[in-house]
Kinemage of the C-alpha trace (Angstrom):
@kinemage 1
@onewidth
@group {chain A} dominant
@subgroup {mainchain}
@vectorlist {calphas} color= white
{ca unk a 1} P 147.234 136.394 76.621
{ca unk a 2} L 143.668 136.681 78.265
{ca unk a 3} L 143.876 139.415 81.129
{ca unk a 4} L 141.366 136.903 83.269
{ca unk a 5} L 141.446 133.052 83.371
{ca unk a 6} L 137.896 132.007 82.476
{ca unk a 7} L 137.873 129.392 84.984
{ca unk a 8} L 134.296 128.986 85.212
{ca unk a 9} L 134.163 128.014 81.218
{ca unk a 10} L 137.172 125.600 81.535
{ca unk a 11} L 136.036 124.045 84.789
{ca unk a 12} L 132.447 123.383 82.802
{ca unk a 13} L 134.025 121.827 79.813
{ca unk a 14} L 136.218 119.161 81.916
{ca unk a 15} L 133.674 117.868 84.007
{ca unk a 16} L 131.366 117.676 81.264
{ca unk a 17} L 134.234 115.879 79.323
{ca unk a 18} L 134.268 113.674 83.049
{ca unk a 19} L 130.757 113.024 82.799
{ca unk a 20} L 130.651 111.809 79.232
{ca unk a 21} L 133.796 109.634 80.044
{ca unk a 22} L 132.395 107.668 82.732
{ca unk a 23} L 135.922 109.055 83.891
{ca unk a 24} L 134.762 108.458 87.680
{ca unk a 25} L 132.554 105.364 87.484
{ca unk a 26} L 134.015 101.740 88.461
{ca unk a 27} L 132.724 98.421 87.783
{ca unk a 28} L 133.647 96.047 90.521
{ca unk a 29} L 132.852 93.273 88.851
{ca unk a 30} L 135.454 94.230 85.894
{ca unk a 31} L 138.149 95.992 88.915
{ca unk a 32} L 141.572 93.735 88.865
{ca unk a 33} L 142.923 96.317 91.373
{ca unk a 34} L 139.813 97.616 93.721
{ca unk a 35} L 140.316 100.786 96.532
{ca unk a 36} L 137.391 101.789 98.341
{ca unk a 37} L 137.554 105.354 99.249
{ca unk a 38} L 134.549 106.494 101.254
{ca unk a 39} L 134.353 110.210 102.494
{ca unk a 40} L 132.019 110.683 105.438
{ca unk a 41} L 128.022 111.462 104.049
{ca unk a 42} L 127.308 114.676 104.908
{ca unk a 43} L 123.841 115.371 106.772
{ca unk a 44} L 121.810 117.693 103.778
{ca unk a 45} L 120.644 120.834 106.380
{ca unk a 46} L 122.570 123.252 104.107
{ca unk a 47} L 125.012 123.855 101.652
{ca unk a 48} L 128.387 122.951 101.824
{ca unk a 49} L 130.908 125.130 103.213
{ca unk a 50} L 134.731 125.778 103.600
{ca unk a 51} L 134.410 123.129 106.327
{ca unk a 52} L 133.079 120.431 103.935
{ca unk a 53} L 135.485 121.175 101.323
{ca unk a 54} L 138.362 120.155 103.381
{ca unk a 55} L 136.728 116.890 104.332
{ca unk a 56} L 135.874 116.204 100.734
{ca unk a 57} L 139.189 117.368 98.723
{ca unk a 58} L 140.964 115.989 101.017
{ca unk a 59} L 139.138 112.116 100.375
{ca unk a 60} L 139.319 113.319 96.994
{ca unk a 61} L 143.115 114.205 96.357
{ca unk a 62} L 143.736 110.494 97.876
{ca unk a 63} L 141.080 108.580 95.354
{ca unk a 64} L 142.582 110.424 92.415
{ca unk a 65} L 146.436 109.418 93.790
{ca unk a 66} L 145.164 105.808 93.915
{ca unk a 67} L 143.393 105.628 91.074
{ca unk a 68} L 146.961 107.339 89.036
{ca unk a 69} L 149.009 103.938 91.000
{ca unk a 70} L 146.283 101.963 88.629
{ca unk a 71} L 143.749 101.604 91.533
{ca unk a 72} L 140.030 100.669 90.551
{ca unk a 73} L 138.805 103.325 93.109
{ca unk a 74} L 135.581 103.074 94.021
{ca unk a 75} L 134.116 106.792 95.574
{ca unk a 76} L 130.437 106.423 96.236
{ca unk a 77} L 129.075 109.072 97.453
{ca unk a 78} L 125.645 109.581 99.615
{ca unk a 79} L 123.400 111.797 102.083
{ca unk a 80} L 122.949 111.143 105.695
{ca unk a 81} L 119.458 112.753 105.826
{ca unk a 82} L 117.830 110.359 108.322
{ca unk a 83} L 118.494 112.689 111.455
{ca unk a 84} L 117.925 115.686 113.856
{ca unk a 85} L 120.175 117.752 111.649
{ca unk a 86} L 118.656 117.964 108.539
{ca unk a 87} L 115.003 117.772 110.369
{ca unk a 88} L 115.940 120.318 112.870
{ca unk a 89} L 117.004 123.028 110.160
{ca unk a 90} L 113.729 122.684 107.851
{ca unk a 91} L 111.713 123.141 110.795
{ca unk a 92} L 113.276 126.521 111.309
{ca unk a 93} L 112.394 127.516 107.897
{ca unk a 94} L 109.329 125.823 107.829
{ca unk a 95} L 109.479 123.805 105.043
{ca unk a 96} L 108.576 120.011 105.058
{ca unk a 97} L 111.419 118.124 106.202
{ca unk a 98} L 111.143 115.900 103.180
{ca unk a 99} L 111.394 118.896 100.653
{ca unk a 100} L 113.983 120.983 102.281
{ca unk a 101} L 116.487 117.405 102.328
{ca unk a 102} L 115.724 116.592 98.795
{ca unk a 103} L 116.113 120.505 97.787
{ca unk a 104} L 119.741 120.518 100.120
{ca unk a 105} L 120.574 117.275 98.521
{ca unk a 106} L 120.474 118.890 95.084
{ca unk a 107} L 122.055 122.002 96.160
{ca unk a 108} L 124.931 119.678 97.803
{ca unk a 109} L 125.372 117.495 94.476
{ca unk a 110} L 126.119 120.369 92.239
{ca unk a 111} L 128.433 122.008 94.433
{ca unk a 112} L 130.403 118.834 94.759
{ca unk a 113} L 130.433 118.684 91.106
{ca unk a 114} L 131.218 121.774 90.896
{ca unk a 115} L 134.193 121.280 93.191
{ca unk a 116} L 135.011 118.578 90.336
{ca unk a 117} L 135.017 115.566 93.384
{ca unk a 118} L 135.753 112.220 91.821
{ca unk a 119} L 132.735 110.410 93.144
{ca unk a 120} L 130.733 107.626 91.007
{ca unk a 121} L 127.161 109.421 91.485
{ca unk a 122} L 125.799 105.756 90.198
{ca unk a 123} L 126.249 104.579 93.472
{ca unk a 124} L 125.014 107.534 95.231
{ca unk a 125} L 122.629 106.446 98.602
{ca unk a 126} L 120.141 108.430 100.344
{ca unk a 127} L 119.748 107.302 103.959
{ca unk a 128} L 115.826 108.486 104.167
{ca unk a 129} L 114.852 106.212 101.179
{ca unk a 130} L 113.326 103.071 101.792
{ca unk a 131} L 115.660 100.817 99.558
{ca unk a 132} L 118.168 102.052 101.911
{ca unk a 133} L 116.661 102.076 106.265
{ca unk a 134} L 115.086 98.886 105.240
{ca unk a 135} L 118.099 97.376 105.113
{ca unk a 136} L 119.514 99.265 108.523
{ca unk a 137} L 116.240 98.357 110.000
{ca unk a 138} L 116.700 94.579 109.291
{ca unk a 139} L 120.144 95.053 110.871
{ca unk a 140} L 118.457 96.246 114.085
{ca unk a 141} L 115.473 95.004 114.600
């Protein structure tokens, strides 16, 4: 028996077995049995934190327990970066607000990932994008 669990090998391998699998993507138009489970976006002015993680696993926990009663669970998963938060932080490290949401975006993704969070990244929306405000500014305006 192995005196340490190599967690950070095995945890590679199964998400990478995920990812190949499609194991977290659903196609509405193929779903018989559809759930929508949508976590709250978090704003991208950092990385995630112990706080996040308990929003997140906790959406999480109840996709996966849907989708194992034969749910077609959709988890999309996106980035409120159209805000003070986000813009507030990158102008106290003075970087371009643009860069330093795109760069926190990344960071973000791979953590969750790395947290192995059932979300289907192809439907993954960006509030600053334009294919995405357009759409909130024809609600509005």
């Amino acid at each position: 028996m192995k005196a340490e669990y190599p967690f950070g090998e095995i945890e590679a391998k199964w998400q990478a077995v995920w990812e190949q699998a499609g194991a977290f993507e659903t196609d509405l138009a193929e779903a018989k049995n559809p759930y929508y489970c949508l976590m709250m976006f978090p704003y991208p002015s950092g990385k995630l934190h112990v706080g996040h993680g308990r929003n997140y696993i906790i959406g999480d926990a109840v996709a996966r327990y849907k989708k194992m009663q034969g749910f077609d669970v959709l988890t999309p998963m996106g980035w409120d970066a159209f805000g003070l938060p986000a813009e507030n932080a990158a102008i106290k490290t003075g970087t371009p607000p643009a860069a330093y949401t795109r760069a926190n975006i990344a960071a973000m993704k791979e953590q969750l990932r790395a947290w192995g969070c059932m979300y289907d990244w192809e439907k993954e929306v960006t509030s600053c994008e334009p294919d995405y405000y357009r759409w909130t500014q024809w609600l509005f305006l």
